[in-house]
MARPA-900626 format. One line per field, with one value per residue (C-alpha): chain; residue number from 1; x, y, z; residue in one letter. Coordinates in steps of 0.5 Angstrom, whole numbers. Layout:
REM residues N
chain <- [A	...]
resi <- [NUM	...]
xx <- [X	...]
yy <- [Y	...]
zz <- [Z	...]
resn <- [A	...]
***
This chain:
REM residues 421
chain <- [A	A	A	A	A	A	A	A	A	A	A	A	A	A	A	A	A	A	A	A	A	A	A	A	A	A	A	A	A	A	A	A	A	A	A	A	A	A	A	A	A	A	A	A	A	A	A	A	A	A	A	A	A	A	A	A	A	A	A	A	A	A	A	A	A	A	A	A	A	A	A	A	A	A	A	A	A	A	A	A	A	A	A	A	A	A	A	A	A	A	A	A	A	A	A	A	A	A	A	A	A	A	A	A	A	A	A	A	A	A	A	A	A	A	A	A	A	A	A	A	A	A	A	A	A	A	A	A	A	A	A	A	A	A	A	A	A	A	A	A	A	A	A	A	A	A	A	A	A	A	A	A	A	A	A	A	A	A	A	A	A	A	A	A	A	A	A	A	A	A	A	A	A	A	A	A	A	A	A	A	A	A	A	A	A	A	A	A	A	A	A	A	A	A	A	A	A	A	A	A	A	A	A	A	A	A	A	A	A	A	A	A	A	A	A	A	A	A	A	A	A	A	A	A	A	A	A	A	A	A	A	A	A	A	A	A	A	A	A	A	A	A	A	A	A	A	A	A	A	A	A	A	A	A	A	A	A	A	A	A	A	A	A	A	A	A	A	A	A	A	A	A	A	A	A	A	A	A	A	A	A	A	A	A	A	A	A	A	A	A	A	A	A	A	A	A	A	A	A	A	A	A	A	A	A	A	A	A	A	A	A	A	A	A	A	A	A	A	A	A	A	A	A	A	A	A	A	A	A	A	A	A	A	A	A	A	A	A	A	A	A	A	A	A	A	A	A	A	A	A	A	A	A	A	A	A	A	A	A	A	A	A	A	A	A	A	A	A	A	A	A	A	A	A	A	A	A	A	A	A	A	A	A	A	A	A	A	A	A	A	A	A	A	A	A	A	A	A	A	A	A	A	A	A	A	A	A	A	A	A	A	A	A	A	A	A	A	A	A	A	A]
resi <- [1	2	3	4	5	6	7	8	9	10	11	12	13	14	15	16	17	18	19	20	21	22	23	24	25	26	27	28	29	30	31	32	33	34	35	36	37	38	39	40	41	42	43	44	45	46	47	48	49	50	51	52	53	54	55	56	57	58	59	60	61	62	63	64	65	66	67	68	69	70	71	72	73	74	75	76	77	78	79	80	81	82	83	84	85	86	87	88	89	90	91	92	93	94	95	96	97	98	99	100	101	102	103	104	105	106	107	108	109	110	111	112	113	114	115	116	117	118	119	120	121	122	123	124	125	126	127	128	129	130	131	132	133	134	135	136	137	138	139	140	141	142	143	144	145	146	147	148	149	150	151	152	153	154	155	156	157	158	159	160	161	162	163	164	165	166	167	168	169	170	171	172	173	174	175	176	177	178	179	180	181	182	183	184	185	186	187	188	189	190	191	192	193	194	195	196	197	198	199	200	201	202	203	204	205	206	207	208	209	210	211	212	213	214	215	216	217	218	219	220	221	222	223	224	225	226	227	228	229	230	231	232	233	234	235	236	237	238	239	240	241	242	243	244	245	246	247	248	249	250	251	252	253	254	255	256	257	258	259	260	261	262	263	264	265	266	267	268	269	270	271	272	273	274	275	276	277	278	279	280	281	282	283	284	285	286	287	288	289	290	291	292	293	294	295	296	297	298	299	300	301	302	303	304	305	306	307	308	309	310	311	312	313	314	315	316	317	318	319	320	321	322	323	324	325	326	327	328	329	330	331	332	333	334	335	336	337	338	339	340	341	342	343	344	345	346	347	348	349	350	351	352	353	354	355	356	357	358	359	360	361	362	363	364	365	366	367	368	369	370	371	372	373	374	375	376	377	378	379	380	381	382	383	384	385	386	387	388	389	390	391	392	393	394	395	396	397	398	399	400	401	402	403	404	405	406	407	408	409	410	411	412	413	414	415	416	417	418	419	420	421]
xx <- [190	193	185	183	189	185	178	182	185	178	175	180	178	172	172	175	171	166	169	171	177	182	185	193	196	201	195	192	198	199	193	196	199	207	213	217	215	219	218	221	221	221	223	219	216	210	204	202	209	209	202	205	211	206	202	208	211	217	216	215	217	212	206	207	208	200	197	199	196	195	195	192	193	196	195	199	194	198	206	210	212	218	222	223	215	214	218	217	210	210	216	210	202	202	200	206	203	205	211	214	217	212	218	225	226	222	223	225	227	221	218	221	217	214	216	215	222	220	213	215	221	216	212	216	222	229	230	226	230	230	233	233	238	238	239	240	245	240	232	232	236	241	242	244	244	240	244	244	250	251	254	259	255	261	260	252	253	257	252	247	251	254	246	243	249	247	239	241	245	240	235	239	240	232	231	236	233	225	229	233	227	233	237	243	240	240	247	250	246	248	255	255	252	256	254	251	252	245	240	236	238	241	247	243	242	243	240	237	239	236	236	235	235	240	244	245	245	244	240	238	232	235	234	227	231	236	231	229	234	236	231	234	240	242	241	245	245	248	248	247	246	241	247	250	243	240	246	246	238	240	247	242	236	241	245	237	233	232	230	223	225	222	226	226	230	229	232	234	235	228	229	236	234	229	232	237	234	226	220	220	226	229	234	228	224	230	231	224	226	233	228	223	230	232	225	225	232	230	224	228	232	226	225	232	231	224	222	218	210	213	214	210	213	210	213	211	213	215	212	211	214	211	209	216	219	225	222	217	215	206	207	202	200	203	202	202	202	203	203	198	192	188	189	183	182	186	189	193	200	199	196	202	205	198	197	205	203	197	198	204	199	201	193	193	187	192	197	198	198	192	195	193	192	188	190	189	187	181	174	176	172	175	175	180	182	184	189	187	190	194	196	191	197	201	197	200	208	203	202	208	211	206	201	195	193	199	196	191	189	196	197	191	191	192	191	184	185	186	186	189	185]
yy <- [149	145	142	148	149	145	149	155	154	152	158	162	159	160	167	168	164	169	175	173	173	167	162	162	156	160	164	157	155	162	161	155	156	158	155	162	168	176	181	187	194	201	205	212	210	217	212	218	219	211	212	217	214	208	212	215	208	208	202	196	190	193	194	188	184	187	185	178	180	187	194	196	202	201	207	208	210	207	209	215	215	213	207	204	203	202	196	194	194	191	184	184	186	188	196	200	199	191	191	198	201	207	211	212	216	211	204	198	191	187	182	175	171	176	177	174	171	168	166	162	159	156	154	151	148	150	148	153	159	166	172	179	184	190	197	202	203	206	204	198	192	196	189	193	188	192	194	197	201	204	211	216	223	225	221	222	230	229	226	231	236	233	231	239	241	236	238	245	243	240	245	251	246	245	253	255	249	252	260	258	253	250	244	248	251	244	241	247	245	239	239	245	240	233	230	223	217	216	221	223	218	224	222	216	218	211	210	214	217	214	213	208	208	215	211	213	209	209	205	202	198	195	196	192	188	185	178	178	178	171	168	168	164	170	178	183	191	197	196	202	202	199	195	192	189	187	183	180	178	174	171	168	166	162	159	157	155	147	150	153	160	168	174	182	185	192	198	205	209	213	215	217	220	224	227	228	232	232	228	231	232	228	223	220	219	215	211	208	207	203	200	197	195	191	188	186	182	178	176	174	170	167	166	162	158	155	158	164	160	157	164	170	177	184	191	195	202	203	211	216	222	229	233	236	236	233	229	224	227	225	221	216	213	208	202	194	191	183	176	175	173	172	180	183	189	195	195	199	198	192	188	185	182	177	177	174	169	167	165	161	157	159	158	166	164	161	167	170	176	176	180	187	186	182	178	182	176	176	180	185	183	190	197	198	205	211	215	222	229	232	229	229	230	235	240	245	241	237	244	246	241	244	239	243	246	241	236	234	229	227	224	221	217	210	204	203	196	193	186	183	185]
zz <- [207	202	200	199	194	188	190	190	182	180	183	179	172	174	175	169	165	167	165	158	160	156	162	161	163	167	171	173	177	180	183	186	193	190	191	192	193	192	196	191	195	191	197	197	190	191	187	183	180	179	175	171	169	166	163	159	158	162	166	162	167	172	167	165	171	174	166	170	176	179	180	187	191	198	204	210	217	222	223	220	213	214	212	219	221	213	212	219	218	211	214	219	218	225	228	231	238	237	234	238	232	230	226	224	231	235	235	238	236	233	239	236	232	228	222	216	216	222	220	214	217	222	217	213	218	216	209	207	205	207	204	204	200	202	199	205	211	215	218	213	216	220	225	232	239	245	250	257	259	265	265	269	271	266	260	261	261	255	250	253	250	243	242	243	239	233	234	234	228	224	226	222	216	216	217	212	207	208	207	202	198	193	192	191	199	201	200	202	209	209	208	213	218	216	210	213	210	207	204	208	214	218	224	228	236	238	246	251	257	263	271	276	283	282	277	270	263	256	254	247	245	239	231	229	224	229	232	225	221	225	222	215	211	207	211	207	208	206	198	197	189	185	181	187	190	184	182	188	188	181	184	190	186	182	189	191	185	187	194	196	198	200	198	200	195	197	192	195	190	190	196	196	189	192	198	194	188	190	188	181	179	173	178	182	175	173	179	178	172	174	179	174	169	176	176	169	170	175	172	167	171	174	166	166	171	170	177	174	174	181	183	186	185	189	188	194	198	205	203	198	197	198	193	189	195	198	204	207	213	210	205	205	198	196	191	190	183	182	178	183	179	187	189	188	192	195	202	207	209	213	209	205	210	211	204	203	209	206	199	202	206	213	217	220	224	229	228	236	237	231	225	224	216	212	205	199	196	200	202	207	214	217	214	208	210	206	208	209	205	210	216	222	227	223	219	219	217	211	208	210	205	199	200	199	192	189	184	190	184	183	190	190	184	183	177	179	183	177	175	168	163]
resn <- [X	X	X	X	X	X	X	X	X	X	X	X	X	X	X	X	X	X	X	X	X	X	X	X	X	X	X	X	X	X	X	X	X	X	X	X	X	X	X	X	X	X	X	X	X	X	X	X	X	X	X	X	X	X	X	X	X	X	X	X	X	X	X	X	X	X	X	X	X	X	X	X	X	X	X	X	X	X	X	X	X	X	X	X	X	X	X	X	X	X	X	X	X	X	X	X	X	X	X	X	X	X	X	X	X	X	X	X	X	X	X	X	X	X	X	X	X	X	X	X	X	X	X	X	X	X	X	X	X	X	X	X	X	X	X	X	X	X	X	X	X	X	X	X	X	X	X	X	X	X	X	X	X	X	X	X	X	X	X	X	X	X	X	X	X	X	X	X	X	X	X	X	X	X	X	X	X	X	X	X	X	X	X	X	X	X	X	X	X	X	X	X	X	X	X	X	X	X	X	X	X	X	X	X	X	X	X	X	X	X	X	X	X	X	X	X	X	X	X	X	X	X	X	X	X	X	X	X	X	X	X	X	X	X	X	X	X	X	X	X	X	X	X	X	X	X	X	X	X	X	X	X	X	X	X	X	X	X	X	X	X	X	X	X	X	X	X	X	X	X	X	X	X	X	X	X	X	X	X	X	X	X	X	X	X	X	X	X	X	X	X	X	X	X	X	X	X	X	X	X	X	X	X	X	X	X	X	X	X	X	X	X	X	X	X	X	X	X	X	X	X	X	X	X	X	X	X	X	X	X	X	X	X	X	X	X	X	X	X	X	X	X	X	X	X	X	X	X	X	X	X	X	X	X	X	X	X	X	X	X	X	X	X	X	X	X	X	X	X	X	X	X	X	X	X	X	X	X	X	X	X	X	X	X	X	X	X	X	X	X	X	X	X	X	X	X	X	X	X	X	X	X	X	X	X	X	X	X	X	X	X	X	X	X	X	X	X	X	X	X	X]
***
């Protein structure tokens, strides 16, 4: 890979010769193979409310940040709308029948050697540094071990029946929520319930009851993120705010400036917000734009290092939101800006994942199992499908959650896979 580096840079300048573009010296050496790159999540960042906030101008860091580069739409076809098949889909370019993890309710640890982190780390050897900084408690970066564990007939009959009554509980909590159609509704549910301790995370079952040859086990596949994590110098999960993770992201840049490094610096607060409040509520606006403050400060700490023309930057999300509503349940647009000035064409979920290895100079060909997502920066030899408007397993759910008739444009737009102009 590395003799096509220089090809690379001059089919860059000649393209934006072409185009009448004026040629940067910084776009130049992003067109280069990086030295480092940022994988930045926007957790439930719905697309349509991320253009609306560009157009308005309250997103200055990430408008600034796709001039450089791009602005290209990104739908989810394979794996719930959620952030456990999201993030699991993003770390990976594969399909949930690949890794196991189709959901936040079914999942299983990540075969090893399948990650990113994984990925570069054999790439590169172990000087290379590996980060993740991570805002959720729960379905991003939990680090929980598989397990088996055998069971009396006792200990079985009683998590049966704790688990019926915390389904029959949740139930109520979502019947009263569709009855009632309010937030006030919702937090009255959810205190009625037990308040989890993350928006919209619900009470984690962990296990499954299984029997072999008449014996009784809980069984446990483990969370995707637990080989995974193994591959990094830094894991860190759980922050919660966007504060705490933005802060630490920057203490980290400044630990490992003269090492070549990927990050995942992944902020919760959209999400949360959004559980919280709804998709258009004022407190998910404003955690875009908290989210987007953040970006700003670690570009200017890249700025401050002398890293930033080293290093590629991409914002992404795991899932939307549906539309003014407090959920994900089919959520599938989503987006990707960058400095990248090689990204050229809109993709699905798992395109990322290729599209980070492949400007790190990491041969995909030689990649096994064969990655389900191909490189943004290249023309796609698959179809590039787009999600549709509801949900083909769960209609009647989507129009529930009122989808249908709802700023159906809304949803659907997106900066048309737009390139610096």
């Amino acid at each position: 890979m590395k003799r096509l580096v220089r090809p690379l840079v001059l089919l860059a300048l000649a393209l934006m010769l072409l185009s009448g573009r004026p040629v940067f010296a910084e776009e130049a050496g992003k067109a280069a193979k990086p030295q480092n790159i940022i994988l930045i999540g926007w957790d439930g960042a719905q697309r349509a409310h991320v253009m609306e906030c560009l157009q308005r101008g309250e997103l200055p860091n990430l408008q600034k940040l796709a001039k450089e580069g791009a602005l290209v739409n990104i739908d989810v076809v394979t794996g719930a709308t959620d952030t456990k098949a999201g993030w699991t889909q993003i770390l990976t370019g594969y399909n949930p029948e690949v890794t196991g993890v189709y959901s936040n309710g079914r999942y299983r640890d990540v075969p090893k050697g399948l990650s990113v982190f994984e990925r570069l780390k054999e790439h590169f050897g172990p000087d290379f540094v590996c980060v993740a900084v991570i805002g959720k408690r729960e379905h991003c970066g939990e680090i929980r071990e598989p397990f088996k564990r055998q069971l009396t007939d006792e200990e079985a009959a009683k998590i049966q029946a704790e688990r019926q009554a915390q389904a029959k509980q949740q139930g109520q909590a979502r019947q009263q929520q569709r009855a009632q159609g309010n937030q006030a509704a919702q937090r009255r549910a959810q205190q009625k319930a037990g308040q989890p301790a993350q928006p919209g995370a619900g009470r984690q079952v962990i296990g499954r009851i299984v029997e072999e040859n008449g014996v009784k086990y809980l069984v446990f596949e483990g969370s995707p993120y637990y080989t995974m994590h193994k591959a990094c110098d830094v894991w860190e999960y759980g922050l919660m705010e966007d504060e705490k993770v933005g802060s630490r992201a920057i203490e980290l840049l400044e630990k490992y400036r003269d090492k070549p490094f990927f990050f995942f610096v992944h902020f919760a607060s959209v999400d949360h917000q959004g559980h919280r409040f709804g998709e258009n509520s004022k407190e998910y606006n404003d955690a875009l734009i908290s989210n987007d403050a953040w970006l700003g400060k670690i570009v200017e700490k890249l700025k401050e290092l002398g890293l930033y023309d080293k290093t590629l930057i991409y914002v992404t999300a795991d899932h939307g939101f549906n539309e003014g509503g407090t959920g994900h349940s089919y959520a599938p647009y989503v987006f990707l800006a960058t400095n990248d000035p090689l990204v050229k064409r809109d993709g699905m979920r798992q395109d990322i994942a290729p599209t980070i290895l492949a400007r790190f100079g990491v041969d995909l060909s030689k990649l096994q199992p064969p990655l389900d997502g191909e490189p943004l920066t290249q023309p796609a030899t698959k179809p590039v499908l787009k999600a549709p408007e509801t949900s083909p397993a769960k209609p009647q759910a989507a129009r529930a959650q009122g989808r249908a008739g709802q700023r159906t444009a809304r949803q659907g737009q997106a900066a048309p896979a737009t390139q610096a102009p």
